[in-house]
N, CA, C and O atoms as a DFTB+ gen file, in Angstrom:
288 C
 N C O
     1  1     122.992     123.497     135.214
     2  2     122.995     124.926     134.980
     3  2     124.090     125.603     135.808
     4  3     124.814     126.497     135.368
     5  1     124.155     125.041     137.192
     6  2     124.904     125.782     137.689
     7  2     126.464     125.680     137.470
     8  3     127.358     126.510     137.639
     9  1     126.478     124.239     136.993
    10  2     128.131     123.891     136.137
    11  2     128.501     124.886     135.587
    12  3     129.422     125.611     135.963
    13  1     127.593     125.074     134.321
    14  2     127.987     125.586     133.287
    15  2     127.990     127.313     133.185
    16  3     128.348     127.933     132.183
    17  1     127.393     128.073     134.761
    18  2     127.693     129.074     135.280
    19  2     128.963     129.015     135.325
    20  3     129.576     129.719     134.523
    21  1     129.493     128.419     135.987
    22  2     130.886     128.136     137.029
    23  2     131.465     127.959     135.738
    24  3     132.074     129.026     135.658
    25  1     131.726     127.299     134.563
    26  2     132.774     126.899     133.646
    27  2     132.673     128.458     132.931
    28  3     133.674     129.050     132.527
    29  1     131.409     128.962     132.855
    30  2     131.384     130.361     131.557
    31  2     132.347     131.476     132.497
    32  3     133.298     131.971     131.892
    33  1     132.153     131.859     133.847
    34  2     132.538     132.415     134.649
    35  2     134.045     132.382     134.664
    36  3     134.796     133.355     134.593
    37  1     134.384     131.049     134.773
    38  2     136.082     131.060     134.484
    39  2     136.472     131.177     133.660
    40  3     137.681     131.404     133.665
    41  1     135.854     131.121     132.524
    42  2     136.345     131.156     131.194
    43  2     136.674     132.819     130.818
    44  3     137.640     133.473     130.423
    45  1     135.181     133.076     131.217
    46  2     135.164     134.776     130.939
    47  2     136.629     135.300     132.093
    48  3     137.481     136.128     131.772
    49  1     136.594     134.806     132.977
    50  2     138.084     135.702     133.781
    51  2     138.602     135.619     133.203
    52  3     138.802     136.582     132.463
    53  1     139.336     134.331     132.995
    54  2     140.451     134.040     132.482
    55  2     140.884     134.726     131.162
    56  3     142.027     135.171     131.059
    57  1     139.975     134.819     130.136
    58  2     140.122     135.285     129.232
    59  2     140.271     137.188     129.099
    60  3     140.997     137.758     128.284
    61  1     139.300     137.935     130.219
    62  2     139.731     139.184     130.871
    63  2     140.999     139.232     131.185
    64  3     141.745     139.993     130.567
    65  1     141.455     138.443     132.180
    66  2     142.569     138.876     132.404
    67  2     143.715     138.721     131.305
    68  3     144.592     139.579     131.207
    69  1     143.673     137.475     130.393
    70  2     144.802     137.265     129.420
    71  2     145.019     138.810     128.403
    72  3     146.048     139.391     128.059
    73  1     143.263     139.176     128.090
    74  2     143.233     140.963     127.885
    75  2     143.754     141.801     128.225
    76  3     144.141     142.708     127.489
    77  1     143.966     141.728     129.816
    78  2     144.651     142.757     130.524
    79  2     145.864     143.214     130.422
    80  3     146.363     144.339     130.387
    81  1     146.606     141.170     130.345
    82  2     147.831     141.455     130.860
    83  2     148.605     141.604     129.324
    84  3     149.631     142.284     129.290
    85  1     148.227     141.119     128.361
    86  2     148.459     141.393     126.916
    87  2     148.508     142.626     126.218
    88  3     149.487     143.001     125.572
    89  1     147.084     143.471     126.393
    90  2     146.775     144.273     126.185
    91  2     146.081     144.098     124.428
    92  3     145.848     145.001     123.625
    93  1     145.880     142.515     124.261
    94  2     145.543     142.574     122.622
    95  2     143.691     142.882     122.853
    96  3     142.980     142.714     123.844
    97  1     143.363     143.403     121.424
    98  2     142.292     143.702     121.499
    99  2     140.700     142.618     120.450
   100  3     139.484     142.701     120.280
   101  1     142.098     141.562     119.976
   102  2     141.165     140.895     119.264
   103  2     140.097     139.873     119.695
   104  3     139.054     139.569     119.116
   105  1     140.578     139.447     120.782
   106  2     138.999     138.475     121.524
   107  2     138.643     139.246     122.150
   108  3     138.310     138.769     123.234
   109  1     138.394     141.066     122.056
   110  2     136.888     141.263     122.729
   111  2     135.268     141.384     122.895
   112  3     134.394     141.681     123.709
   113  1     135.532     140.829     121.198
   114  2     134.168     140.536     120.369
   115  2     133.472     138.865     121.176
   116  3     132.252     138.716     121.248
   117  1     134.319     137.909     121.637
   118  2     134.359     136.615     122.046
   119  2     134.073     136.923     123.236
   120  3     133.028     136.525     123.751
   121  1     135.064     137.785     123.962
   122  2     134.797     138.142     125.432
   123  2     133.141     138.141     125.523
   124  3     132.338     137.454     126.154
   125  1     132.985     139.551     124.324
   126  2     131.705     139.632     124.721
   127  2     130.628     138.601     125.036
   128  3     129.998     138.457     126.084
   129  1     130.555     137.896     123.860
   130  2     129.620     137.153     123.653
   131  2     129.797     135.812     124.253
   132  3     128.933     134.958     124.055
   133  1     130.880     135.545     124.996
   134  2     130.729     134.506     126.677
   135  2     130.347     135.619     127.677
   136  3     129.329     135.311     128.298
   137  1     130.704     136.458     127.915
   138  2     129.576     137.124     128.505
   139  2     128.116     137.227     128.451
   140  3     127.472     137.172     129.499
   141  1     127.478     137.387     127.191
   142  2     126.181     136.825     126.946
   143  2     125.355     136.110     127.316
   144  3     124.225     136.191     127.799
   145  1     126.475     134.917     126.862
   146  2     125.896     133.674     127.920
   147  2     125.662     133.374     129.186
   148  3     124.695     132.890     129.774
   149  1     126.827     133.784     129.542
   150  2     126.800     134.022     131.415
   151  2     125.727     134.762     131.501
   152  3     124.943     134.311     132.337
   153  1     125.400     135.633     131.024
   154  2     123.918     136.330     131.823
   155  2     122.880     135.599     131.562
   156  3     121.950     135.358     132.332
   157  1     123.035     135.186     130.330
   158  2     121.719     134.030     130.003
   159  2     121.113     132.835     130.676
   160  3     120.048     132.324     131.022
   161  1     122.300     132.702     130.660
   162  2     122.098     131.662     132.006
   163  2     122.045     131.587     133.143
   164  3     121.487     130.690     133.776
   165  1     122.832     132.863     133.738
   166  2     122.122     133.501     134.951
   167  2     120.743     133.696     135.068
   168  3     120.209     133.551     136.167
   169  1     119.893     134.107     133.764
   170  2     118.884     135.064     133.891
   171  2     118.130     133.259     133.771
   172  3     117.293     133.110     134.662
   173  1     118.266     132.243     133.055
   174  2     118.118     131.327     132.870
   175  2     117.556     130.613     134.138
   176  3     116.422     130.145     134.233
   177  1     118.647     130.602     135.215
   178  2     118.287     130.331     136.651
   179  2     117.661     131.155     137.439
   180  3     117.025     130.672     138.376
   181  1     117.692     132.605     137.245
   182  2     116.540     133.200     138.026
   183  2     115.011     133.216     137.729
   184  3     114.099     133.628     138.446
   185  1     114.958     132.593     136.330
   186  2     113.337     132.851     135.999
   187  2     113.004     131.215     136.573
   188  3     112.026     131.021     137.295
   189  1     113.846     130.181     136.202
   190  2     113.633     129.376     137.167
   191  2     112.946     129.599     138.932
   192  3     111.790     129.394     139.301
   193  1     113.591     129.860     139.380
   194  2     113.050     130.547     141.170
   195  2     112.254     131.462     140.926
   196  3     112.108     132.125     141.952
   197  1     111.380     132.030     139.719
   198  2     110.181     133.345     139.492
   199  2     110.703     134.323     140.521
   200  3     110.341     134.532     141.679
   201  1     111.615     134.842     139.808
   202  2     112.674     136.159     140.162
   203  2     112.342     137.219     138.801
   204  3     112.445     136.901     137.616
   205  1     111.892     138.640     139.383
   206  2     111.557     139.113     138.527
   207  2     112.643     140.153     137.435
   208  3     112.509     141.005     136.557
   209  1     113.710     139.452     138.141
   210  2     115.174     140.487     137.521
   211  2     115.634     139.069     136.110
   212  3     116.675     139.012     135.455
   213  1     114.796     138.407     136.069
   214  2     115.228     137.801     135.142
   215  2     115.071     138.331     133.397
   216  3     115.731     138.032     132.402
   217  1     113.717     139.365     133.624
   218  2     113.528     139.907     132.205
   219  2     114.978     140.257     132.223
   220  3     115.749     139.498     131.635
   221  1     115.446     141.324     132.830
   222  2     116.138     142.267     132.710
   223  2     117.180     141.588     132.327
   224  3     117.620     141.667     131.180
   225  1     117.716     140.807     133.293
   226  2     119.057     139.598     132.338
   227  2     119.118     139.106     131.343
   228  3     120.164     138.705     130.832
   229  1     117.484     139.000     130.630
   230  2     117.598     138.280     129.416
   231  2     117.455     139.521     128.133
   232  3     117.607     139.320     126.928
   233  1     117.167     140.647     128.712
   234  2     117.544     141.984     128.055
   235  2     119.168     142.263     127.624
   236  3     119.674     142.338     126.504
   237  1     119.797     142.391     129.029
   238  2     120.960     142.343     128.650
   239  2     121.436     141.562     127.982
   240  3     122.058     142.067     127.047
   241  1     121.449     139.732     128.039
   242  2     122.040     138.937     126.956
   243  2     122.358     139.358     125.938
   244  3     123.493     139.480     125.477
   245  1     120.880     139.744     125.283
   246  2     120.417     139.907     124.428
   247  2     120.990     141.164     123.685
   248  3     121.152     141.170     122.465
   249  1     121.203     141.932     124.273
   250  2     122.102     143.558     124.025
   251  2     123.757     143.005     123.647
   252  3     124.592     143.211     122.766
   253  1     123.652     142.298     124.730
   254  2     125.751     141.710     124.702
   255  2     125.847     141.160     123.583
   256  3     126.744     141.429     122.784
   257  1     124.644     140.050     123.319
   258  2     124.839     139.287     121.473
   259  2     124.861     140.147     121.175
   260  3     126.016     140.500     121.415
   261  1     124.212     141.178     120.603
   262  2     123.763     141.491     119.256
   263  2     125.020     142.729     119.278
   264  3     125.706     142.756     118.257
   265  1     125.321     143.617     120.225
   266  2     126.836     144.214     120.409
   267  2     128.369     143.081     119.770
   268  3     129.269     143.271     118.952
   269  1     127.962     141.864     120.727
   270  2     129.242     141.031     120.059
   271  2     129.371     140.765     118.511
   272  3     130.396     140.840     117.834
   273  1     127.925     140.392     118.049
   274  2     128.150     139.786     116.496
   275  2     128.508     141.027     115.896
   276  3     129.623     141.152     115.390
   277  1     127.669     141.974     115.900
   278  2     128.212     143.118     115.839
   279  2     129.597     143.784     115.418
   280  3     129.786     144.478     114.419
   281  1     130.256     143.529     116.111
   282  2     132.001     143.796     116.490
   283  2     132.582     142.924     116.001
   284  3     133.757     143.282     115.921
   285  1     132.392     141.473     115.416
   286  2     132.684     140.856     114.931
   287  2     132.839     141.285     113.434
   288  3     133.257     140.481     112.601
């Protein structure tokens, strides 16, 4: 789990910043929705440790999908 924090995390920078420095606007539907994941799986590992901020992460995911497909 925590890999695949660490790989979504770089991915999502990396891909922010290629946004930035470009300024194109077409992977921000993608952005989004690796973002998604990253919280998911954040929220993924906190309900693991019975952390009660995990609803809330899996709220947001859940908001970021349905925004990304969305925009798609």
């Amino acid at each position: 789990m925590k890999l695949l924090s660490l790989l979504l995390g770089a991915v999502v920078t990396v891909l922010a910043c290629f946004r930035l420095i470009t300024g194109t606007t077409g992977i921000a539907p993608y952005l989004l929705l690796l973002v998604s994941g990253l919280v998911l799986v954040t929220g993924i590992r906190e309900f693991q440790n019975r952390k009660p901020i995990a609803f809330t992460l899996f709220l947001a995911s859940g908001f970021s999908f349905f925004v990304g497909i969305y925009t798609l």
